[in-house]
N, C-alpha and C positions, 0 to 999 in steps of 0.2 A: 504494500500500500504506500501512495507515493506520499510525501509529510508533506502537511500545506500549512504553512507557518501562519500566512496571513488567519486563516479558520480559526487555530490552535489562541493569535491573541485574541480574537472575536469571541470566542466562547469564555476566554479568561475574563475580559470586557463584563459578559452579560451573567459570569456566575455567580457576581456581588449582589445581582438583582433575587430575589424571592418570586416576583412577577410583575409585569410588565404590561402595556396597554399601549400597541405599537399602533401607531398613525400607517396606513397601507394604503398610497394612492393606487399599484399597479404598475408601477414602472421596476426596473431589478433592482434598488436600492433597498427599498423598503421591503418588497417582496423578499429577498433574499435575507435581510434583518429576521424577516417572521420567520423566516424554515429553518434559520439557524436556533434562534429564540424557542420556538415551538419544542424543540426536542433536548431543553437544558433544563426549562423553567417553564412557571405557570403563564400564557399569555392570552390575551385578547385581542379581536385584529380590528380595526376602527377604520372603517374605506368611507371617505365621505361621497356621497351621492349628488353630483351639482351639475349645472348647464357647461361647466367648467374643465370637467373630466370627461374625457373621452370613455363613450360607452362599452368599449375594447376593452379596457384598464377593469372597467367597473365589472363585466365581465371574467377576468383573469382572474381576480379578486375570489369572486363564488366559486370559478373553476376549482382556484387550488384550496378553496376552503376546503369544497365538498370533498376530493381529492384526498388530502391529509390531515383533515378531522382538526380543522382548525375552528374555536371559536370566533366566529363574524360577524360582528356587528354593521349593518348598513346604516351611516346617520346622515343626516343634512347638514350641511358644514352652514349655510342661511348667508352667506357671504354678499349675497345676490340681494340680500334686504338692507345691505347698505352702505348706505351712499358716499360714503369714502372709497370702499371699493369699486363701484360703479364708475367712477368719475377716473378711477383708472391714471392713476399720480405716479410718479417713479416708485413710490415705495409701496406699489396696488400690495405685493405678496406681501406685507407685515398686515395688512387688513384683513387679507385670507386668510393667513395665517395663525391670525389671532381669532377669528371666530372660528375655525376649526376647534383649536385646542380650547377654547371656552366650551364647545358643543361635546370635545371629547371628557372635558372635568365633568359634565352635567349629568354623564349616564357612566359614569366610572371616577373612584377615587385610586383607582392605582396609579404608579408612575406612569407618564408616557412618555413614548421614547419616539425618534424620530428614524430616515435612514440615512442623515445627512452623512458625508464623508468626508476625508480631507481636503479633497480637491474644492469641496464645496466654500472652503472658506477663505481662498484663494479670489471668490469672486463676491460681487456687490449681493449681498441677500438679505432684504428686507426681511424677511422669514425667519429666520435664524434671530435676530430682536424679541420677534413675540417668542418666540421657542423660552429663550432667555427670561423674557415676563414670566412665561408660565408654568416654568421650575421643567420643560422637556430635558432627557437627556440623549445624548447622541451616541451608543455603542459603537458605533465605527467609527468616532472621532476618535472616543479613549482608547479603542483599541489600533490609535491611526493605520486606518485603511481608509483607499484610494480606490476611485472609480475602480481602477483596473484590478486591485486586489480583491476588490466584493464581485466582480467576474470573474475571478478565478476560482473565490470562494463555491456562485451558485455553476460553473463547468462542474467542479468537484463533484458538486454533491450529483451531478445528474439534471440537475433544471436545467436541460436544453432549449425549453422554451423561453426560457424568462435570462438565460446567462450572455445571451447576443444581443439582445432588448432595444433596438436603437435609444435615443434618446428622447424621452417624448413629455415636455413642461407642460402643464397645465394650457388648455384651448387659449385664452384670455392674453397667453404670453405673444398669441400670433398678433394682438392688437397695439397697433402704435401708440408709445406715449401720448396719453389728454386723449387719446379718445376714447367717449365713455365705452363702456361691454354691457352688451347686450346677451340675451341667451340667442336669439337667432341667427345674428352673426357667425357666434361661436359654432353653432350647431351646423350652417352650412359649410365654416372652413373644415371642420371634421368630415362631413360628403365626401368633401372635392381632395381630402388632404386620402381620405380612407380608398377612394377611386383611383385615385393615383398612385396607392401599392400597390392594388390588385393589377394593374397595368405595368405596371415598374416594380414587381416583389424584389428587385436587388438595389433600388435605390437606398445610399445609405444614410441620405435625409430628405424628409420631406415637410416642407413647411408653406403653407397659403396663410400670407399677411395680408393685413386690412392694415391700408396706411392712407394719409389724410387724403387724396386723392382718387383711390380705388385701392383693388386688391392684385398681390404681385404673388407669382407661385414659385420659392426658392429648394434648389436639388441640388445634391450630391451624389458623385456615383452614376451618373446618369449620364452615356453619350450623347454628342448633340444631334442625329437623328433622331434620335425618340425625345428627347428635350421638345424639339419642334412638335413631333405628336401632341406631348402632352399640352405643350401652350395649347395648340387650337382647341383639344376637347376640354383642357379646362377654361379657354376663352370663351369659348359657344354656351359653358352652363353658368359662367359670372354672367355673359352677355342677358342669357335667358332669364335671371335672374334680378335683372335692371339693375344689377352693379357695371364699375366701370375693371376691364382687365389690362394691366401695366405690363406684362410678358413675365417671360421666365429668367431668373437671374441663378447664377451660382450661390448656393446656402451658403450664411452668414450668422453665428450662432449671435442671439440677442440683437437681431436687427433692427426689430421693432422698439428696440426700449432705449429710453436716453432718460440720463437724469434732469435733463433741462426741460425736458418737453414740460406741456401738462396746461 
């Protein structure tokens, strides 16, 4: 059996814990936190249900509940009720962020924990603030591990579905600074974002921004003969949809977000 060091401090991380009440959006950070978690300590999985989360995620969520007999909680993170976060500020994730984990204290007094990781703090995260407020801890901080080490961790264990995971923020992130989020916004860039893997399943990113002008569809991994494909078919359903479509650009991770906007 091959040692995997990164796992080995991950479980040392999470044996201080008795039990745990892990926030689960569905992307491998978090997910891979629970499956490690799950089989150390007592846990609860906490997936919030919002116009904000991709229904994929929210899905994968129930999959590996039912799966590995995990207890699941689905709640309403209500983020959507207000208007801080609507208005959509550089710091929108400390406003989600913070009615989550208020939504997560109201139906559980255990710790909650996050799947933030090292890398994560490397960059600007409003989120990680309310974390702070609300007493959250991060086991893959303390146990410093790195994007790439909680993929090596969920290869290990077997999650092949969840160990390759592109990267995928919250719907809300595709919306450019100051402009408010809407849920049907959101809800069409996920269509047009979920239609364009089924046509490109090796794209290794895919992202449809709503920026002050119209909406622009950003790829990676993707050559420019089908790049052109995808503009037209995803120009003909912005078109049909009485949006405006800006073309296809090269991904740009956090292109929509500026701290100045708003």
């Amino acid at each position: 059996m091959v040692h995997n060091e990164p796992l080995e401090r991950l479980r040392a991380a999470l044996a201080v814990y008795k039990r745990l009440a892990i926030a689960v959006s569905g992307g491998v950070d978090s997910m891979t936190l629970a499956h490690v978690a799950h089989d150390l300590i007592d846990v609860r999985i906490l997936h919030a249900v919002s116009p904000a989360v991709p229904p994929v995620a929210t899905a994968r969520v129930a999959d590996h509940g039912k799966r590995f007999g995990w207890d699941v909680r689905m709640i309403e993170a209500r983020e959507f009720e207000d208007p801080q976060y609507l208005r959509n500020p550089a710091n929108r994730c400390f406003f989600c962020k913070s009615n989550l984990y208020a939504r997560i204290s109201a139906v559980t007094d255990w710790q909650i924990a996050s799947g933030a990781n090292l890398d994560d703090l490397s960059d600007y995260r409003p989120g990680l603030i309310a974390a702070k407020d609300h007493g959250v801890v991060h086991p893959f901080v303390e146990a410093r591990i790195s994007k790439k080490d909680l993929r090596q961790i969920a290869a290990g264990l077997g999650l092949a579905d969840i160990a390759e995971l592109p990267a995928q923020p919250c719907l809300a992130s595709r919306v450019y600074t100051g402009i408010p989020v809407n849920a049907e916004d959101l809800a069409f860039v996920d269509s047009v974002e979920t239609e364009v893997r089924t046509i490109a399943p090796d794209a290794e990113d895919v992202r449809c921004r709503i920026l002050k002008d119209g909406l622009v569809l950003e790829l990676s991994g993707v050559g420019s003969p089908q790049c052109e494909e995808l503009g037209r078919i995803v120009g003909d359903r912005v078109s049909q949809s009485g949006r405006v479509f800006l073309g296809v650009r090269p991904y740009s991770r956090g292109s929509a977000f500026t701290r100045t906007g708003g």
